[in-house]
N, C-alpha and C positions, 0 to 999 in steps of 0.2 A: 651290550645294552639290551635291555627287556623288548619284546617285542611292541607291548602294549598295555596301558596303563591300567586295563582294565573297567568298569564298571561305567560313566558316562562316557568315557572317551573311545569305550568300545565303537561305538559310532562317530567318531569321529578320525578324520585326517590333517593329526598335525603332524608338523616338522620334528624334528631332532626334539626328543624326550631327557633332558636332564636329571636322572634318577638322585635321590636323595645324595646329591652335595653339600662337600662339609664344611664350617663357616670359612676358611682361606679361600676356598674357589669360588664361592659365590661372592665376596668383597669384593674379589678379583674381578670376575663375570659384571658383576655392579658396578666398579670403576670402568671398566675397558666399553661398556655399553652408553657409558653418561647418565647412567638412573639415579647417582650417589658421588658426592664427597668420601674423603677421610679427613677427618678433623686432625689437630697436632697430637692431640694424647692418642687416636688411633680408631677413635669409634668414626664406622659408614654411617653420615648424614644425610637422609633421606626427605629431599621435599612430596609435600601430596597435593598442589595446587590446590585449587579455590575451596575442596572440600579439607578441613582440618579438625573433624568431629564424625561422631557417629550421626548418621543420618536416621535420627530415629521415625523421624514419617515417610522412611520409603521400605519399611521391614516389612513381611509379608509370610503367612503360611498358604499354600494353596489347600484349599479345600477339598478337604479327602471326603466327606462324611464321617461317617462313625468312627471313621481312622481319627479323623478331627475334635471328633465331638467333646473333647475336654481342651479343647481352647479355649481363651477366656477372650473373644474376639473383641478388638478395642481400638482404639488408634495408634496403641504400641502393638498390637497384631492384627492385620488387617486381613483381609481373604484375599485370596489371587484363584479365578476360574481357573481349572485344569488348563480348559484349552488356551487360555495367557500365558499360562508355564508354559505349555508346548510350543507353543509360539515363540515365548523368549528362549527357551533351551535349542530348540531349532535356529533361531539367527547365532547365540552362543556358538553352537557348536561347528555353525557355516566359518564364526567369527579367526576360528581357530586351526580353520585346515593351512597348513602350510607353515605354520607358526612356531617355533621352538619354544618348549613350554619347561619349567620347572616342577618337579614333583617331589613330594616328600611327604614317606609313611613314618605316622608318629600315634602316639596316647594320648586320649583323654582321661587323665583319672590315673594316680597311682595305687589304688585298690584293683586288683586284677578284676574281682566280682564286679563290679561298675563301669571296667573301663572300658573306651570306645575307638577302635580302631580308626584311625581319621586319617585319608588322603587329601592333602593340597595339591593344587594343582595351580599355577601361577604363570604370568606371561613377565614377571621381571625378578629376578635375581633376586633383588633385598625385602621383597616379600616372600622370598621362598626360606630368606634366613630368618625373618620373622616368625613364620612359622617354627622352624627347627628351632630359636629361642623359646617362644612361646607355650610349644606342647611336648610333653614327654618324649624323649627319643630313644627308641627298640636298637639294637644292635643285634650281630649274632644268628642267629636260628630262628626268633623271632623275630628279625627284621626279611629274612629269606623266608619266612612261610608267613610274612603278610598279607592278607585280606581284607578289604579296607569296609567297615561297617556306614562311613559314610565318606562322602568328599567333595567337599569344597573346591567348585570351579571360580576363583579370581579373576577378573577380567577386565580393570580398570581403565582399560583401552576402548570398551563397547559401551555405548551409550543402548539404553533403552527406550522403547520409541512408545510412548505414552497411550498411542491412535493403536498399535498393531498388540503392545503388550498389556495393558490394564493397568500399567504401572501409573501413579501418580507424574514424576518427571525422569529423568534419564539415570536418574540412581536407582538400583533396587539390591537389596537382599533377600532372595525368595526362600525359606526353609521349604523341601515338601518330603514328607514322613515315608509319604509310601515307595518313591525311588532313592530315599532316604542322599539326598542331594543338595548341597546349599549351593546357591549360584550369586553371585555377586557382582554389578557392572556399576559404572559410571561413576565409582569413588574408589581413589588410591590409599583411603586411610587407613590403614592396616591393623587397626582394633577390629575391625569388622571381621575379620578374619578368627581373631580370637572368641568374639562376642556371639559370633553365629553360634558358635557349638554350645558353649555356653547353655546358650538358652535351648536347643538340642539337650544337653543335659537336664535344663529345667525340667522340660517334659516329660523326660524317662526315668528319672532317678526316684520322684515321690512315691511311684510302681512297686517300686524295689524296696520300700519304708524308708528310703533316703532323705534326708533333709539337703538340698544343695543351697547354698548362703552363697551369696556376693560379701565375702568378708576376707580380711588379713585372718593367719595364726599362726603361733609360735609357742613355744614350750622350753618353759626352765630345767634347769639341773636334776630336778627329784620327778620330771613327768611330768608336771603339772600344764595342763593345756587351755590356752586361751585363745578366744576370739574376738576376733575386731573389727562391728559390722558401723559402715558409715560412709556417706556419701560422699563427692567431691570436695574437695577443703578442709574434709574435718580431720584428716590426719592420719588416716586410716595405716598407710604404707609408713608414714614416719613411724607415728609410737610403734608399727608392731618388729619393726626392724631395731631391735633391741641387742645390744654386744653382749647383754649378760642373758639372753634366752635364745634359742635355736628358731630360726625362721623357718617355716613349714610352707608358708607363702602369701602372698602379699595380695590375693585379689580375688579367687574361686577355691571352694570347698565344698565337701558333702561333708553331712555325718550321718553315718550309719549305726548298724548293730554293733561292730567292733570299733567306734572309735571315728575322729576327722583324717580325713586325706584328700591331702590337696589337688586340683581337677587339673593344675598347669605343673611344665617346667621349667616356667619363668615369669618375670617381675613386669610390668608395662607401667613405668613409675611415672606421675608428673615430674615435668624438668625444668618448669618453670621458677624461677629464683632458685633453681636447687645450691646448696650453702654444703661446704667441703666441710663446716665446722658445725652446724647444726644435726648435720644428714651424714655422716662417713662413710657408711655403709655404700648407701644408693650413690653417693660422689663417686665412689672410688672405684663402684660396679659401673657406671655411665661413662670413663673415664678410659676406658682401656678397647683392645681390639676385642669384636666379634660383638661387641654391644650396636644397637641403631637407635641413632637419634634422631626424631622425626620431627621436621617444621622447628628445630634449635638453628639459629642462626652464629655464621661465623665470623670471625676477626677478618676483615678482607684482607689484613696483612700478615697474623701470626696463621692464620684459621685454627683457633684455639675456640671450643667451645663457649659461646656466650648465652647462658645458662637466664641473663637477665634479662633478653631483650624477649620481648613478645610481638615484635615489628610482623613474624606470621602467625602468630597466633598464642593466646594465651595457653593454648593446649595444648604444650610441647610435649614430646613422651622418649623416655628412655626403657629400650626393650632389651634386657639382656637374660642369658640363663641364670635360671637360682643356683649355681654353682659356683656364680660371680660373687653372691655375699657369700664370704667368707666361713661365718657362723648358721650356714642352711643345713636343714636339715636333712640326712641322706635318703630316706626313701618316702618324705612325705607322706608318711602314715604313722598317726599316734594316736593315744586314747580318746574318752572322753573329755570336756574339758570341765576346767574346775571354775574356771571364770568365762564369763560373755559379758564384752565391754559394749557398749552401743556408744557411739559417739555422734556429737551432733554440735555444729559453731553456730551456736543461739544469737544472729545480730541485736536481736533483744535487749541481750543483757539480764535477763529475770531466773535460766536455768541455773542451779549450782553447778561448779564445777565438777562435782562426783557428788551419786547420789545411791543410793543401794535399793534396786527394784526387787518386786515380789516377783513372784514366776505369773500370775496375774496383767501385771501390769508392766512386767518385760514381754508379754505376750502385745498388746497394746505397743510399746512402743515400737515391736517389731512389726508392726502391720500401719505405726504412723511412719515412721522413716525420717524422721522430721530430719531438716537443718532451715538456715534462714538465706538469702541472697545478702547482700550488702549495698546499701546506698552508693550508685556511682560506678557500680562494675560492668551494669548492662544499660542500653539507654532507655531511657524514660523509668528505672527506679529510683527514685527519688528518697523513697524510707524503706528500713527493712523490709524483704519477702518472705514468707514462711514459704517453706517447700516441701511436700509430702511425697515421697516413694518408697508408696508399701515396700515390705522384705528387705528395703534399703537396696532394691534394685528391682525395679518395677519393670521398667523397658525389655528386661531379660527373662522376664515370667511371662510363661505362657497360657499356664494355668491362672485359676482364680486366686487372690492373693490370701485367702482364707486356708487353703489347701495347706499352704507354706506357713504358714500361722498355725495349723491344728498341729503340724508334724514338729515344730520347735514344741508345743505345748506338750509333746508325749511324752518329746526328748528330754526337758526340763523334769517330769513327772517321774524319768524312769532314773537320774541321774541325781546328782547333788551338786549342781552345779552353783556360783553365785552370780546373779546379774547386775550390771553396774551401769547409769548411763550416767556421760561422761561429758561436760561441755565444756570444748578446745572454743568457744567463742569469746563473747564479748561478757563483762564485770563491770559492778557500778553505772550502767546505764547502756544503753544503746550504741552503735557502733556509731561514733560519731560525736557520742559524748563521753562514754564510757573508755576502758581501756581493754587490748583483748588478752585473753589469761596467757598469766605466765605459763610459756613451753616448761620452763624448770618446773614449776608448781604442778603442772596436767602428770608433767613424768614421775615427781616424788609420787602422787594422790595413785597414780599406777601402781608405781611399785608398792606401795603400801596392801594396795588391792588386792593384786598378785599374790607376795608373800601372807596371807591373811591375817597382817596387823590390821587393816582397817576394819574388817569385819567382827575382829574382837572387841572393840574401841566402841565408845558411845555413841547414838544417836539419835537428834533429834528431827519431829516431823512439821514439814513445811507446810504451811498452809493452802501455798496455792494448787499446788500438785500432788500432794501426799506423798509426795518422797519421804526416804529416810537419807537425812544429810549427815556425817559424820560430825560431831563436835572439834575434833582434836585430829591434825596428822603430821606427824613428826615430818621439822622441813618444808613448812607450810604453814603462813600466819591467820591463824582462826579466823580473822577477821574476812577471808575470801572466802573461806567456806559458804556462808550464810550469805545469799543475792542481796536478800531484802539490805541488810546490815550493811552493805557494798554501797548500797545508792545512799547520794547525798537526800535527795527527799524522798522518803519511805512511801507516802501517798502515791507519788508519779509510780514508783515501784508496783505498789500493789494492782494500778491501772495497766501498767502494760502487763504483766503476771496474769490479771483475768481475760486482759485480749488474746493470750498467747494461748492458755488453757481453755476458751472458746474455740479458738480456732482448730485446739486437737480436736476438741469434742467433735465438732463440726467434721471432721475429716475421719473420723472412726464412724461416725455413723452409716457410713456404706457399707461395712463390713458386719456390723453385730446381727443382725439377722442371719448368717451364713456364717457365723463362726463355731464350729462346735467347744472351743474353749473358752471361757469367759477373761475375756480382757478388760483393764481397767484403769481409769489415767491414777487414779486416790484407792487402789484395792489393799488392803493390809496385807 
């Protein structure tokens, strides 16, 4: 065993150092401790108590100065005093002497040029396999001349003390640049883990002329590369796990000078109602050993996966390696892409199902983010919610959301790419009167995309948004095409159409004075 783990832990004394274990020992270590199930099919079932989400108002950069000074300081980034850090990295690190701790040196980034050395360091077993799911894993020569560029100290055991550390309440994730350290307490949910670097990424990669997306991508048979940026719900991980195109990965990328590569080496799928017959891919990747299912509950008598129950949360997650789908891709680096899907579940009912954007007004809809909430799913919404997050992943930028918005625009300018947004929502009226679009229909209108039949094919322009809607796409009856033509009374149509088109406008307007690209909801 290594002496020392290096870099925060240099000051500190813990116990027994578990050096990068491979996923059978750490199941093992996970069962034999009580941290984890094994379900029947064989995936470690992992609960996270009362936290089952990212805690988005307890995220934190500490304030360097000019180290800082391109934050875009917000209530998704907050400032943490130095001496707050020091404060919580001091109780942290008291938290840990004596403690047997997990570690695991892994990648950010399958582009060597971008990538980041990243140590975890964890107090339980089946977050240290999360990790090893989660980010690229070095082997070899490169795993023996590791040097960890940053590292994430986990510590879901140490609550944060609000009076001593500046934190809001006992959860926090503090980034700070200059000891280059994320520290994590008082939540077990194990995206935070993922999510910190992440947004670590956000910050460094724009430097580099990187664009990094919160998006799925995959590529077909002849190269052809797409993307698939879209919030929760709208399908982002289903359509882009595709059997007839190579998954590149299903949640973080960059694109650079040479091409997208994907930022993870693994999948963090919802698991909620996940369907063996809709979803094969992600079934059959959540289904086996060395996958973790988090907050899925089980049969108390077969303990067989139950996929349907949300009794702990509707935000179940299946973490396994992208070597699980079958059809992944092997080194998570390929071209440009030829398509950028944006997708969005309009409760509305007023978006088309596919629409064919300008580089203009794919600029626009990558800085609104749209999708809608749904009547009934949170309490007190009563009617449709429009929800905007800029880049399609706002909590995760650190930077201004303009920044990320100029650097799609260049990429767009220097490439030939086509933009498409894409709505998995609601047809013929509102959710609730309406019905939500056919899965078959959303995948035919892809695939058409894709291979560029639909781009050849005619189109006409909508009024309320200035999209270009396709007339005609084989395996798909015209009549859904067209929103307006969907609703039984066309008046009610055009009124919720200009509420919805209001409300972008309304939500772009913080952004067009700082945008150096011009964006546009109706741009030709």
């Amino acid at each position: 065993m290594r002496e020392n783990a290096g870099d925060i832990l240099d000051t500190a004394r813990p116990g027994r150092l578990h050096w990068n274990l491979f996923p059978a020992r750490l199941v093992t270590m996970a069962l034999e401790n009580g941290e984890a199930r094994l379900s029947a099919e064989g995936a470690l079932v992992a609960e996270t108590g009362a936290i089952t989400g990212r805690s988005a108002d307890d995220k934190y950069f500490v304030d360097r100065g000019e180290l800082t000074s391109g934050i875009d300081w917000s209530k998704a980034n907050k400032r943490l005093p130095p001496a707050d850090f020091n404060a919580l990295r001091h109780t942290a690190l008291r938290h840990i002497e004596g403690r047997s701790l997990f570690v695991q040196d892994l990648w950010a980034g399958a582009d060597p040029a971008a990538r980041l050395n990243v140590r975890v360091v964890t107090e339980q077993a089946w977050h240290s396999l999360f990790a090893r799911n989660m980010f690229r894993r070095p082997s070899g020569d490169d795993l023996h001349a590791f040097v960890p560029d940053w590292t994430v100290l986990q510590l879901p055991g140490l609550q944060a003390d609000p009076d001593q550390h500046g934190t809001r309440s006992g959860t926090a994730i503090v980034i700070d640049l200059a000891s280059r350290v994320v520290l994590i307490v008082g939540t077990a949910y194990a995206g935070e883990i993922k999510k910190s670097i992440f947004t670590v990424l956000n910050h460094l990669l724009p430097a580099k002329g990187i664009l990094p997306m919160h998006c799925a991508a995959n590529v077909g048979a002849s190269g052809d590369v797409a993307i698939f940026f879209g919030l929760s719900g709208t399908g982002k991980t289903t359509l882009s796990a595709d059997p007839k195109r190579q998954l590149v990965g299903d949640d973080e990328h960059g694109w650079g000078p040479n091409g997208v590569f994907n930022l993870e080496g693994g999948c963090y799928a919802k698991a909620i109602r996940l369907d063996a017959i809709a979803e094969p891919e992600i079934w059959r990747a959540s289904t086996r050993f060395g996958t973790i299912l988090e907050n899925v509950v089980l049969d108390p008598v077969t303990a067989a996966a139950d996929f349907d129950d949300a009794t702990l949360t509707e935000n179940t997650r299946s973490s396994y390696p992208l070597e699980f789908i079958a059809n992944a891709h092997p080194t998570g680096m390929v071209g440009h892409p030829r398509n950028i899907v944006m997708l969005t579940a309009d409760a509305f009912g007023v978006l088309p199902p596919i629409s064919r954007l300008t580089p203009e007004q794919a600029v626009y809809h990558f800085l609104s983010g749209y999708t809608a909430r749904v009547a009934g799913t949170e309490r007190g919404v009563d009617t449709p919610q429009a929800t905007f997050s800029a880049c399609f992943g706002a909590p995760f930028m650190p930077r201004h959301a303009t920044v990320y918005a100029d650097l799609l625009h260049k990429r767009l300018a220097a490439g030939h790419a086509t933009c498409w947004l894409v709505n998995t929502g609601w047809t013929g009226g509102a959710a609730g009167t309406g019905q939500r679009m056919p899965l078959a229909a959303t995948r035919a209108l892809l695939d058409a995309a894709l291979d560029g039949r639909l781009a050849a094919g005619r189109f006409t322009r909508d009024p309320a948004f200035g999209l270009a809607i396709p007339t005609s796409c084989p395996g798909v009856d015209d009549r859904l095409l067209a929103p307006r033509a969907a609703w039984a009374d066309p008046a009610a149509y055009d009124a919720a159409a200009q509420e919805v088109a209001d409300l972008f406008d309304a939500n772009y307007a913080r952004f067009a004075d700082r945008l150096e690209a011009t964006g546009s909801r109706a741009a030709a």
